[in-house]
C-alpha positions as CSV (number, residue, x, y, z in Angstrom):
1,X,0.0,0.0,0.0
2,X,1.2,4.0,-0.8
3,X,2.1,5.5,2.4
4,X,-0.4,8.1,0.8
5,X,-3.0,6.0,0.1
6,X,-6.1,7.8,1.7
7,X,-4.4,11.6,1.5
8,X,-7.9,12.8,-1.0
9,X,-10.3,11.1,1.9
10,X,-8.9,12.2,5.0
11,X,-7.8,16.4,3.3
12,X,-11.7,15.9,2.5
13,X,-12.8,15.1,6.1
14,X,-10.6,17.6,7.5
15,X,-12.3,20.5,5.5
16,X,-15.7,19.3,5.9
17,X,-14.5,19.7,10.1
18,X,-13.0,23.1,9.6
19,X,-15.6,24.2,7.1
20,X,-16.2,27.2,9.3
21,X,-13.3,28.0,11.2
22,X,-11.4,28.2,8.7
23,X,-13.6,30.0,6.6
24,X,-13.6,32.8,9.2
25,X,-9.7,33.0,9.2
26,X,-9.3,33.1,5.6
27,X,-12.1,35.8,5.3
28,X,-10.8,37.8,8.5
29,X,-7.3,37.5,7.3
30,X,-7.8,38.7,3.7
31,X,-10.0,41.3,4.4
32,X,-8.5,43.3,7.2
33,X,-5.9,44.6,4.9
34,X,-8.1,45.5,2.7
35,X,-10.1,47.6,5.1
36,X,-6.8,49.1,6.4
37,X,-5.8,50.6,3.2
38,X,-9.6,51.6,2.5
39,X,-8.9,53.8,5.6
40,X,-5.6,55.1,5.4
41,X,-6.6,56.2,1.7
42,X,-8.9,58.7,3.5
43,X,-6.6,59.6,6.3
44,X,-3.8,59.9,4.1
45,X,-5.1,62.0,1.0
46,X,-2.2,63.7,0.0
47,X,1.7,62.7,-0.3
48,X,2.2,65.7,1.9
49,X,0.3,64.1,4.9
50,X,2.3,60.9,4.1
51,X,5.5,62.3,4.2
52,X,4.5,63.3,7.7
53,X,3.8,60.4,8.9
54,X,6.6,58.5,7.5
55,X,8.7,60.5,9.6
56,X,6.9,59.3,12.6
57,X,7.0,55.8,11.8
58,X,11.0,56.0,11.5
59,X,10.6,56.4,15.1
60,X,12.7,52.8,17.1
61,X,9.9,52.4,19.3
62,X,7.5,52.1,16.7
63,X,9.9,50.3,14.9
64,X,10.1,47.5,17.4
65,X,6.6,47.3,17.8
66,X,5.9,46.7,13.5
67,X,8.8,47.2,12.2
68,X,10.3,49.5,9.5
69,X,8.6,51.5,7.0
70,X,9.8,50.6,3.3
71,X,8.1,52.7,1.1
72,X,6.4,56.2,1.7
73,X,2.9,55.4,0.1
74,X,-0.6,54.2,1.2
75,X,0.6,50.5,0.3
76,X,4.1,50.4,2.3
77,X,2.0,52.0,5.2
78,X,-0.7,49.5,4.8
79,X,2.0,46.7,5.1
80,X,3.9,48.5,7.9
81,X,0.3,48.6,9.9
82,X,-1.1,45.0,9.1
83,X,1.9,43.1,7.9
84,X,3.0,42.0,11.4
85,X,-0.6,41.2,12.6
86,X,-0.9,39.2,10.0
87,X,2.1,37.0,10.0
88,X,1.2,36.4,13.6
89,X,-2.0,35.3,13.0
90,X,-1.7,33.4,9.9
91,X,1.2,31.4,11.7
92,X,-1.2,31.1,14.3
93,X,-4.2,29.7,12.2
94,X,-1.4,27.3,10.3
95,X,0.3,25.8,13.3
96,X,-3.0,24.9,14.8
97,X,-4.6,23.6,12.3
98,X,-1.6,20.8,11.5
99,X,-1.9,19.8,14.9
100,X,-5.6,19.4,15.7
101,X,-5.5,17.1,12.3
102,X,-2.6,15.1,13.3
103,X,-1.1,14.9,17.1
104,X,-4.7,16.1,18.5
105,X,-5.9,13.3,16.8
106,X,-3.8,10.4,17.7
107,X,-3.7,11.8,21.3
108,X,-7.7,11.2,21.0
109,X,-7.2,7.9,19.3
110,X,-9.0,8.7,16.3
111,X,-6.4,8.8,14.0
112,X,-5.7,5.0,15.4
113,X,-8.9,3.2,13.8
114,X,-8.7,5.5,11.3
115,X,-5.6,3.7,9.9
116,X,-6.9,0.2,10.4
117,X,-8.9,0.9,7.6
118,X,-7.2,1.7,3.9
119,X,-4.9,4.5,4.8
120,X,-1.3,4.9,4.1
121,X,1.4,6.0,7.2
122,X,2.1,9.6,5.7
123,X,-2.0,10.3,4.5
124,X,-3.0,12.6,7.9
125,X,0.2,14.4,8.0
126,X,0.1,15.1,3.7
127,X,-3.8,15.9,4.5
128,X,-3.0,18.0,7.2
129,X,-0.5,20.4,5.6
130,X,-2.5,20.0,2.5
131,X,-5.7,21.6,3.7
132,X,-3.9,23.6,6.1
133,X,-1.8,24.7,2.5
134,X,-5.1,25.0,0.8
135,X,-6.4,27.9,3.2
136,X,-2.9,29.9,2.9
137,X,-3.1,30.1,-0.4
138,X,-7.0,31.0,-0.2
139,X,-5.8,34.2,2.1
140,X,-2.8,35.3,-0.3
141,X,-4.9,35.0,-3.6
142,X,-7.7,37.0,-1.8
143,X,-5.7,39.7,0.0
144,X,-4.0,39.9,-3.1
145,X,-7.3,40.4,-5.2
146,X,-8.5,42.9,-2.2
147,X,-6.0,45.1,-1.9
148,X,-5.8,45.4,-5.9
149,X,-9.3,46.7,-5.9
150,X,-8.7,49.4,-3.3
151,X,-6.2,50.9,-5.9
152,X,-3.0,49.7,-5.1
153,X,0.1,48.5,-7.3
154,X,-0.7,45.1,-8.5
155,X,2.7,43.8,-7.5
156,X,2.7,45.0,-4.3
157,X,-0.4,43.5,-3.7
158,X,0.9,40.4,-4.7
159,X,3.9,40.3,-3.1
160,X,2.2,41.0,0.3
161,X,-0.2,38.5,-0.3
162,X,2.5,36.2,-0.7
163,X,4.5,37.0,1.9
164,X,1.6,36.4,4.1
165,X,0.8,33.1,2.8
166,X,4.6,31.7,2.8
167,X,4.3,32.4,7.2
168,X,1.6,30.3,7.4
169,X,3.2,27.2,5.2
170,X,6.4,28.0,7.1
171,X,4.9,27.7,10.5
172,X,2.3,24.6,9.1
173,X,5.7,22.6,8.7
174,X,7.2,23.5,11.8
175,X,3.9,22.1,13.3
176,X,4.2,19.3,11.3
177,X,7.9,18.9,13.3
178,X,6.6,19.6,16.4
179,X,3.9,17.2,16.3
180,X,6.4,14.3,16.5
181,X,8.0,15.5,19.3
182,X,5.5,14.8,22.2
183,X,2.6,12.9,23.0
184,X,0.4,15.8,23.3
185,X,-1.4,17.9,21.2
186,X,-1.0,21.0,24.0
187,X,3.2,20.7,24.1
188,X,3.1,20.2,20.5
189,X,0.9,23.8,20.1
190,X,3.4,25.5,22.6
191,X,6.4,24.4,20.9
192,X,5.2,25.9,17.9
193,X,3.4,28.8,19.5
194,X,7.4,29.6,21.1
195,X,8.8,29.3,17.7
196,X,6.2,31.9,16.7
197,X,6.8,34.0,19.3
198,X,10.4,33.9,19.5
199,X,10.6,35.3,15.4
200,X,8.4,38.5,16.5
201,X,11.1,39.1,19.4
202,X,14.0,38.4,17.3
203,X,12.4,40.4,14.3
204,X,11.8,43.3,16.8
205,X,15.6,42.9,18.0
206,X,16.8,42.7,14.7
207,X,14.1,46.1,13.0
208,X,16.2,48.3,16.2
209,X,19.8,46.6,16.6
210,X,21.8,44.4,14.8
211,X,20.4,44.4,11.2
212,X,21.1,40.5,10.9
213,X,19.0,39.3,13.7
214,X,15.8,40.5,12.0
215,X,17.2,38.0,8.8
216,X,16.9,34.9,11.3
217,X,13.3,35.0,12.1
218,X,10.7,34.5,9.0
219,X,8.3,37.7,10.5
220,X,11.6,39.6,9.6
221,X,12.1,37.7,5.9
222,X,8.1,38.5,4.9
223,X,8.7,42.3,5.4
224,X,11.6,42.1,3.5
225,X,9.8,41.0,1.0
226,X,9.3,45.0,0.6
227,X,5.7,45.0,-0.9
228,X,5.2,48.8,-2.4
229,X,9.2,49.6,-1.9
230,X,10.7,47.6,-4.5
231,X,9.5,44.2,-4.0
232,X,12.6,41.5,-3.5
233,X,10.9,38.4,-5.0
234,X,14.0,36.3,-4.1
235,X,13.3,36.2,-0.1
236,X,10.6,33.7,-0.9
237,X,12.9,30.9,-1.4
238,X,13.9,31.8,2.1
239,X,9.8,30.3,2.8
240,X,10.4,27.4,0.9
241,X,13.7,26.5,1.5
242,X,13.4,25.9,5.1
243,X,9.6,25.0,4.7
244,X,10.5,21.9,2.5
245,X,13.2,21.1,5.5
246,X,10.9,21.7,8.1
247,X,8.3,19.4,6.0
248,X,10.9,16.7,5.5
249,X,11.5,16.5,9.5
250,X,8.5,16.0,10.1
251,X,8.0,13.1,7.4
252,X,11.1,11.7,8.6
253,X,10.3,12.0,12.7
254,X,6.7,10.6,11.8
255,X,8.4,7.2,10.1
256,X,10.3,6.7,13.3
257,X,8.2,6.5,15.7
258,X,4.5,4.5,16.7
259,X,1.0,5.8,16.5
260,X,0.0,7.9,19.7
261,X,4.4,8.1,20.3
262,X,6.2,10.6,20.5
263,X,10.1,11.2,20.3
264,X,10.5,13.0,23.3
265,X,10.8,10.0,26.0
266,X,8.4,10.0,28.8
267,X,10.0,9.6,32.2
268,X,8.7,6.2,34.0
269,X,7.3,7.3,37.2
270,X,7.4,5.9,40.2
271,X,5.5,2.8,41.0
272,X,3.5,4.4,44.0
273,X,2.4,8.1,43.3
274,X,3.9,10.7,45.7
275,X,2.0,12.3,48.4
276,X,2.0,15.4,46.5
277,X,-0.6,14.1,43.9
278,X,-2.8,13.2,46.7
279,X,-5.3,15.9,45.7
280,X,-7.3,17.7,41.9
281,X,-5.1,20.5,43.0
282,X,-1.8,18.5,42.5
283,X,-2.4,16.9,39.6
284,X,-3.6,19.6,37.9
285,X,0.0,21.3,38.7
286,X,1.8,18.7,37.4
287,X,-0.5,19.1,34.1
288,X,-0.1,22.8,34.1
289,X,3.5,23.6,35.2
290,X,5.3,23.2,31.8
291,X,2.8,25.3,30.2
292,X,2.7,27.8,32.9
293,X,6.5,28.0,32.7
294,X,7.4,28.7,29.1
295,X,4.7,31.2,29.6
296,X,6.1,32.9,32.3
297,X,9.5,33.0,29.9
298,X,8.0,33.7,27.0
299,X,5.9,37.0,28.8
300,X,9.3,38.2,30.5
301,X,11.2,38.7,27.4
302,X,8.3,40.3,26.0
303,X,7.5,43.0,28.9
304,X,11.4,43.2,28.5
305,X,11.5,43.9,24.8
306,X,8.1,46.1,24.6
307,X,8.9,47.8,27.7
308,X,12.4,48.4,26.9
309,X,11.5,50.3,22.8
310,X,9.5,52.8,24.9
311,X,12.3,54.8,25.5
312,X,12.9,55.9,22.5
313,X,9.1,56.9,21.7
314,X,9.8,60.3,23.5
315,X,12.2,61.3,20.7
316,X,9.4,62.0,18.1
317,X,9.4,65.7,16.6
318,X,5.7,66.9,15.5
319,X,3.9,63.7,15.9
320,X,1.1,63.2,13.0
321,X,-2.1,64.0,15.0
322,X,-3.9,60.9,13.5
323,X,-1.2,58.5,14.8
324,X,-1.6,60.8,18.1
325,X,-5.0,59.4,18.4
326,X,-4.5,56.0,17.8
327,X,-2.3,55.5,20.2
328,X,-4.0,57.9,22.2
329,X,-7.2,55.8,22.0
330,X,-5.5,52.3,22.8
331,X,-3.3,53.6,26.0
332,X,-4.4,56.7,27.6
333,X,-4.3,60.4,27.2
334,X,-1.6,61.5,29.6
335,X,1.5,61.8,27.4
336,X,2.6,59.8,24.1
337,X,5.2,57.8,26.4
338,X,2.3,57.3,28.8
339,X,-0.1,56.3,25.6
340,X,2.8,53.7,23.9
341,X,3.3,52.1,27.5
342,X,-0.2,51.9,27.4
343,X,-0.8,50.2,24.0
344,X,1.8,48.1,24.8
345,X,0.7,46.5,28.1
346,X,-2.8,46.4,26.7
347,X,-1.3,43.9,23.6
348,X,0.7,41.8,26.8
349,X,-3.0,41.4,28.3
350,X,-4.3,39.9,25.4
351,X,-1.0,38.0,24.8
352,X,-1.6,36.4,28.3
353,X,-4.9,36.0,27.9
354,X,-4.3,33.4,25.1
355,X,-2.7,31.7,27.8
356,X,-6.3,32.1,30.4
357,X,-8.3,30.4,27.3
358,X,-5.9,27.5,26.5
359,X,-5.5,26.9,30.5
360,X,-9.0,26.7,31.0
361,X,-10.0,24.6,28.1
362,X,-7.9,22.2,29.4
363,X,-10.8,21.1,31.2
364,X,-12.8,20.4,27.9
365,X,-9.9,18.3,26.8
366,X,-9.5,16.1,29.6
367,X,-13.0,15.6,29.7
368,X,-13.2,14.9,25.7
369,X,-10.2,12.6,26.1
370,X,-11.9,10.2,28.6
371,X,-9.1,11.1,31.4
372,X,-11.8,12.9,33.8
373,X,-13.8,9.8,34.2
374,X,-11.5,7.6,36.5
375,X,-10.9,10.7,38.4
376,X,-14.7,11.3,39.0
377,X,-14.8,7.9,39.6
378,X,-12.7,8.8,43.0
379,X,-14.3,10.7,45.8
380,X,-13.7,13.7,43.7
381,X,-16.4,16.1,43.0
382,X,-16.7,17.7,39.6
383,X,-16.8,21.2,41.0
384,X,-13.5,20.0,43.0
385,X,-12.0,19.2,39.7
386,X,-12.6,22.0,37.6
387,X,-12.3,24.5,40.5
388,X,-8.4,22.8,40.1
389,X,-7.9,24.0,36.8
390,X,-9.0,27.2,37.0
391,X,-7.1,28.0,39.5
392,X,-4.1,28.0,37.1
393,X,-6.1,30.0,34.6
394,X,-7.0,32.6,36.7
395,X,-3.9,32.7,39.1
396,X,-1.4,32.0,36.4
397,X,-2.3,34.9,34.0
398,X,-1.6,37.0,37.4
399,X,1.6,35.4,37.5
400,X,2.2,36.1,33.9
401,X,1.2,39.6,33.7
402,X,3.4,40.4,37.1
403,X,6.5,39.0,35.6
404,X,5.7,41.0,32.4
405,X,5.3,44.5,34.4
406,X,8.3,43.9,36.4
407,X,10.1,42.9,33.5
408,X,9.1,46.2,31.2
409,X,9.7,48.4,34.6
410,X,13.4,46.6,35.1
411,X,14.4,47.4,31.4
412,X,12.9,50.9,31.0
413,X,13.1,52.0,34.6
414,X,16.7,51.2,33.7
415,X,16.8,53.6,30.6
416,X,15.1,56.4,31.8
417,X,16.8,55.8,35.4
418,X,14.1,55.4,37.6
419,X,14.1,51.1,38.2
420,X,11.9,52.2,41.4
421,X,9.1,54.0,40.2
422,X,9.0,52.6,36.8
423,X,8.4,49.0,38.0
424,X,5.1,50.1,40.7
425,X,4.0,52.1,37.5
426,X,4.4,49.1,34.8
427,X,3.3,45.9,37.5
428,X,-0.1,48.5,37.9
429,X,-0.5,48.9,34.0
430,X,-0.2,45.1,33.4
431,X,-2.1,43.8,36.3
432,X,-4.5,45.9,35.2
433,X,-5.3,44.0,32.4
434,X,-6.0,40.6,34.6
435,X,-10.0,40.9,35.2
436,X,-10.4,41.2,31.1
437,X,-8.6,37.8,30.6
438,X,-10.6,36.5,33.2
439,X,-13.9,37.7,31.4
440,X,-12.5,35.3,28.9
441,X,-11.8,32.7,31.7
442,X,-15.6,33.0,32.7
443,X,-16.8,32.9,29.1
444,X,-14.5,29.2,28.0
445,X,-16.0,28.4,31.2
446,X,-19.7,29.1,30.6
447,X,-19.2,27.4,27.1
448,X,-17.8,24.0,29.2
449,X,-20.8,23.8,31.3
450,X,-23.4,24.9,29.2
451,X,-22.3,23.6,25.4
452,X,-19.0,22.1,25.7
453,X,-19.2,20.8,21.9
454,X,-19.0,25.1,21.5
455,X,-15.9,25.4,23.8
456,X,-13.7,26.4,21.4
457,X,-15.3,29.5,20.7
458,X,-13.3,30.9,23.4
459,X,-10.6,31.5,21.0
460,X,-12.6,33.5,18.9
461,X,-14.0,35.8,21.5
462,X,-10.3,36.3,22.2
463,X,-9.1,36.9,18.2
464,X,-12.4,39.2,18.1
465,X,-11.1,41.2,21.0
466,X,-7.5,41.5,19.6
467,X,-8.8,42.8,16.2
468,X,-11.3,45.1,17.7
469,X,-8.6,46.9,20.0
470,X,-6.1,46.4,17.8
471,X,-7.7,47.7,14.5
472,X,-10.8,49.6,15.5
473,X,-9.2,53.0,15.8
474,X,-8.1,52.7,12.6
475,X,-11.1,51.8,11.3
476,X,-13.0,54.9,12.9
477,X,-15.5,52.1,14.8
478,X,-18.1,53.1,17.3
479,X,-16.8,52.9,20.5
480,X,-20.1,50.6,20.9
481,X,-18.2,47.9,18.6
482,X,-15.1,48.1,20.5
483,X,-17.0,47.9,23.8
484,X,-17.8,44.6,22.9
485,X,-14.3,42.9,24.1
486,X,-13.6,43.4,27.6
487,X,-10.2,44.5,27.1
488,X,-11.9,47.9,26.0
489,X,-13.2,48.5,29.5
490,X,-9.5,48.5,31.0
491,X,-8.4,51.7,32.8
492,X,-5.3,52.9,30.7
493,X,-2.6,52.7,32.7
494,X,0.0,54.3,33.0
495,X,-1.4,56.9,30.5
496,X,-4.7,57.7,32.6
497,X,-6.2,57.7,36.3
498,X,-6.9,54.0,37.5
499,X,-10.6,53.8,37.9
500,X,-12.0,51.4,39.8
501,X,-15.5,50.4,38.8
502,X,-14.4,49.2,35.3
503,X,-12.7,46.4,37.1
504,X,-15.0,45.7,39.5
505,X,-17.8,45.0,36.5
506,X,-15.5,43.0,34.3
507,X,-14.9,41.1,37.8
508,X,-18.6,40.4,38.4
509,X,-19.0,39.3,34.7
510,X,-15.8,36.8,34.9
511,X,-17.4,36.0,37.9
512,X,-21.5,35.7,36.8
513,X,-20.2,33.5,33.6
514,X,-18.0,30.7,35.9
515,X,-20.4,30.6,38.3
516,X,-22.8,29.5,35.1
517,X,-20.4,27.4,33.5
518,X,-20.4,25.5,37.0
519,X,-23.5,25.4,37.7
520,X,-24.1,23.2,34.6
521,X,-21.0,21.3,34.6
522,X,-22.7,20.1,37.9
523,X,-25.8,19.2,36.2
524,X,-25.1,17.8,32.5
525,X,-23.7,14.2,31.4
526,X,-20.1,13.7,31.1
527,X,-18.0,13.2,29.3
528,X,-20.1,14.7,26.1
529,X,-17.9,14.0,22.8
């Protein structure tokens, strides 16, 4: 038999599963640049008001935080706006999508019967990358196609389609790697998630210091790619060079190793457990504590990084009044340092709240992977149980966001030589930020314990909320739209007085929507697959 015997079946099964998730990242992805140079077109109508800006833009600060502007038109400023959003996300979309079709399902034992029937070894992996392929080249053709109708440079438009779709096959072959590594589908997400995290902190090392650091990490190849400044066509064999080595790990890890394996050896453990596991509490430590960990490193470089380019924001001469009010609008009104500290933190808080929805969805997947039932089985209540994970959600994104303030205060306490008030100011700006993820805590929650086949919905609440904050100033929104995500309610600290009753109500929500969640995780069957 063809070790790709069964590739057509299986890429067909995994659209008809993704038929709408995936039709919402491909239509999210391609249209939001779209809208963005729609926009800047009308705040931008002359080259006078973009040679303004430009000057802005040069600022390292603003640099780090989107890297350089290329070209002084509304297409190089569209790509300086959007570009790094996008690679982030499409990465995002690519990388989890090759692992819920291949590690997620052997973890399940799906993937298991599956191959007892007609399928050949390499089948889910080729169908995996091949759908996950398919929707790349869905979102380059049709940001392409967009951005082309708002009136901008056909090659340009190309080219940053391109770009955008060679991230997401990149990062859909690193998954692919990653997904032979360990037995779970969760460590196989984070390892990918930290590659993807590490090439926007390289590429924002690289955009505001050494020049070659930004030429290791693939965020920094795609805006090389220079769409609107003189596109260089050549960095995409960069994409496909270490995409088709990336692709042949994976092939070559996957023929090495058994169904539901991974390479990554398990430690045996001891033949009696420890009195430390003796409670939900325990073991849901020891399920939590990697994650938690590369979390709490992955958010310290990042307060460090962000916190640290925000020096440099004070150095800009005449800033362009609309970029004034963006930032104004996403961090506060007291002072552009104030405002940038502001937007930055605000981004940490919905960086760590990625990590509130995947710890408390954790409870879905032990429950969907059968685990929770010998537990119940114990003297262990359901409430008991769950009230054991999220505790890590909720506790652990305070962890997270402390580490990040004290990390940002450290580094730009240190440049503007005041470590002691800088680090109160900068713990208090991300803290801040805590009862929003834990809106979203509440809501995975809710979705759990009232339609846990709907759980994953959590994500999107938190990808609507990025988009909103992140884009809705630019868009001219109604505050109304924006108020939707929670993260619009924080006080914006350090650039404004704390206010207290926003809090307080995002609180009470987190608070109303587990205490619903729980109420019927109490009450309905389990598990529920």
């Amino acid at each position: 038999m063809n070790s790709l015997t069964g590739t057509r079946a299986l890429a067909r099964l995994a659209l008809r599963l993704d038929r709408v998730r995936l039709t919402v990242w491909v239509l999210g992805l391609a249209v939001m640049p779209m809208g963005t140079a729609a926009n800047y077109f009308k705040l931008y109508p002359t080259e006078e008001d973009l040679r303004a800006v430009s000057g802005v833009l040069s600022n390292p600060s603003l640099v780090a935080l989107s890297g350089p502007l290329f070209g002084v038109s509304i297409g190089g400023l569209t790509a300086w706006k959007i570009g790094v959003t996008e690679f982030i996300l499409v990465g995002l979309m690519s990388l989890l999508t090759v692992v819920r079709h291949t590690r997620a399902e052997e973890e399940t034992g799906r993937l298991e019967l599956i191959r007892a029937t007609v399928v050949g070894r390499n089948a889910p992996l080729t169908a995996a990358l091949l759908v996950t392929a398919l929707a790349n080249l869905a979102i380059a053709v049709l940001m392409a196609l967009g951005l082309m109708a708002t009136g901008l440079p056909v090659a340009g438009s190309v080219a940053l389609g391109l770009a955008t779709g060679l991230v997401g096959i990149l990062f859909a072959a690193v998954a692919a790697a990653a997904a032979q590594l360990t037995e779970s589908a969760r460590a196989a997400s984070g390892i990918a998630s930290a590659v993807l995290g590490g090439t926007y902190l390289l590429r924002a090392v690289g955009d505001t210091g050494p020049t070659w650091l930004s030429w290791l990490s693939p965020a920094g190849w795609a805006l090389h790619v220079r769409p609107y400044a003189g596109e260089r066509w050549w960095v995409a064999a960069l994409f496909v060079g270490f995409a088709a080595v990336f692709t042949t790990v994976g092939y070559t890890l996957a023929g090495r190793r058994d169904v539901g394996a991974g390479l990554l050896p398990d430690r045996p453990g001891p033949a009696a457990a420890s009195p430390g596991l003796r409670s939900p509490l325990a073991l849901a430590w020891r399920l939590h504590r990697g994650l938690l960990l590369g979390w709490t490193i992955g958010l310290a470089l990042s307060g460090a990084v962000l916190g640290g380019a925000a020096a440099g924001i004070g150095d800009l001469k005449s800033p362009n009044q609309q970029l004034t009010d963006i930032l104004t609008r996403m961090g506060g009104p007291s002072g552009l340092t104030d405002a940038f500290l502001g937007a930055i933190f605000g981004i940490i808080g919905m960086v760590a709240a990625a990590y509130t929805v995947q710890a408390t969805l954790r409870l879905r997947q032990e429950e969907s992977s059968g685990r929770v039932e010998a537990l119940l089985a114990t003297r262990v209540g359901r409430l008991r149980w769950a009230a054991s994970h999220l505790a890590f959600a909720l506790l652990g994104t305070a962890l997270l966001l402390a580490v990040a303030g004290v990390a940002g205060g450290l580094v730009y306490g240190a440049q503007v030589h005041d470590v002691g008030g800088q680090v109160g100011r900068l713990l208090g700006a991300a803290l801040v930020q805590l009862p929003a993820a834990w809106v979203l805590a509440g809501f995975g929650t809710a979705l759990i314990g009232l339609v846990p086949r709907l759980s994953s919905l959590a994500w999107a609440a938190l990808i609507l909320s990025v988009l909103l904050v992140e884009l809705g100033a630019l868009f001219g929104l109604s505050e109304w739209v924006v108020d939707v995500t929670p993260f619009a309610h924080v006080p914006k600290l350090p650039g404004s007085a704390f206010t207290v009753m926003p809090v307080l109500w995002l609180t009470l929500i987190a608070v109303a929507l587990g205490a619903a969640g729980l109420a019927g995780l109490r009450r309905r069957d389990m598990p529920v697959t």
